[in-house]
C-alpha positions as CSV (number, residue, x, y, z in Angstrom):
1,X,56.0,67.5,113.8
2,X,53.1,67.6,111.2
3,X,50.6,67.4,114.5
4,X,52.1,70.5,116.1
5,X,51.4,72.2,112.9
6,X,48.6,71.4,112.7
7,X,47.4,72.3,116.6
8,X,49.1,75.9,115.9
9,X,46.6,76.2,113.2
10,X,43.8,75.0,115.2
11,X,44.7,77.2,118.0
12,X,45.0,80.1,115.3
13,X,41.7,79.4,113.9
14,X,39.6,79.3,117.0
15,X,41.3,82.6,118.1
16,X,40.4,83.9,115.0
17,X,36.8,82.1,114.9
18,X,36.3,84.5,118.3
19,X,37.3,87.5,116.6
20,X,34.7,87.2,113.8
21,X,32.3,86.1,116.0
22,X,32.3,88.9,118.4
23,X,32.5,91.1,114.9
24,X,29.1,89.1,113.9
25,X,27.1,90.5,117.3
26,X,28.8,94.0,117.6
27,X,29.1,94.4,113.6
28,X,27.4,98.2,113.4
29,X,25.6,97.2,109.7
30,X,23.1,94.3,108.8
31,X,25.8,93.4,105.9
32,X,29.2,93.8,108.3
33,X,26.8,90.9,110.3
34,X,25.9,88.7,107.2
35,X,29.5,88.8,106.4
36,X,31.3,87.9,109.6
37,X,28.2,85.0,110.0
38,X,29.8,83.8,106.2
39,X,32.8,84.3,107.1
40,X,32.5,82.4,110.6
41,X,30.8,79.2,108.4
42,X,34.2,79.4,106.0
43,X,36.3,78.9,109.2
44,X,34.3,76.2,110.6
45,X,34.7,74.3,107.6
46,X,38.1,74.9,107.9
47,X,38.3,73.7,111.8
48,X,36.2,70.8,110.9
49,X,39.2,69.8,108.2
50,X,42.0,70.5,110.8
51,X,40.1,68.1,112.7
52,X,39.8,65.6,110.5
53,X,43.4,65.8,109.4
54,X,44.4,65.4,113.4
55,X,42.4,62.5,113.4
56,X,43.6,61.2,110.0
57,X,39.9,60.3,109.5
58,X,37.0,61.5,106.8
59,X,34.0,60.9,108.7
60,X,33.3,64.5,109.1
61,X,33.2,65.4,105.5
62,X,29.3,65.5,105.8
63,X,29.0,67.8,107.9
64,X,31.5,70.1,106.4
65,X,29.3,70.1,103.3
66,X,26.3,70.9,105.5
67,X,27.8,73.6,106.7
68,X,28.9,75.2,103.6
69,X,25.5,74.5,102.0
70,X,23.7,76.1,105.1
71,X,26.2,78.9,104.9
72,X,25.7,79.7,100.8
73,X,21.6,79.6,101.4
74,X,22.0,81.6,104.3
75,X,23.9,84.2,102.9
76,X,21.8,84.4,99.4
77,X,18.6,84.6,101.5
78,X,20.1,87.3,104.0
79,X,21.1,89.3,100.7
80,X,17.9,88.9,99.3
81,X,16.3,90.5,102.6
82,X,18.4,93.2,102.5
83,X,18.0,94.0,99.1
84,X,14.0,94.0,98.8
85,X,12.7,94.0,102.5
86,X,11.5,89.9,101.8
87,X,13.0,86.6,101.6
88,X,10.2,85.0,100.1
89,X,8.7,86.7,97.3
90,X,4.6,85.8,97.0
91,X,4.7,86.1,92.9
């Protein structure tokens, strides 16, 4: 019973995923994209611990935290850009 559960949410996710990612390419702003990009990392985090409770196994913890530290750099260094033209400042 717990599995079925848990594929329902799976299924909802990954419908959802593709919702947010076709906001990400057609998003009208730079910031509507930067958000549905944070927005689709959040989610795959969230897949990657459906998946892992499916398999009843913690071997992809790892990469969850990737993700989420890839995700949290990405979207401070996109904010940057939009708020002073650079990513990189050369102080």
């Amino acid at each position: 019973m717990f599995d079925i559960i848990l594929y329902a949410a799976l299924i909802v996710t990954s419908a959802s995923l593709l919702i947010v990612l076709a906001r990400a390419v057609l998003g009208p702003t730079t910031s509507d994209r930067i958000l549905a990009l944070d927005t689709l990392g959040m989610m795959l985090i969230g897949i990657i611990g459906l998946v892992m409770m499916l398999q009843e196994t913690i071997v992809y913890d790892d990469i969850a935290l990737v993700v989420a530290i890839i995700g949290f750099v990405g979207t401070i260094a996109m904010a940057k850009f939009i708020e002073r033209g650079v990513v990189i400042d050369d102080n």
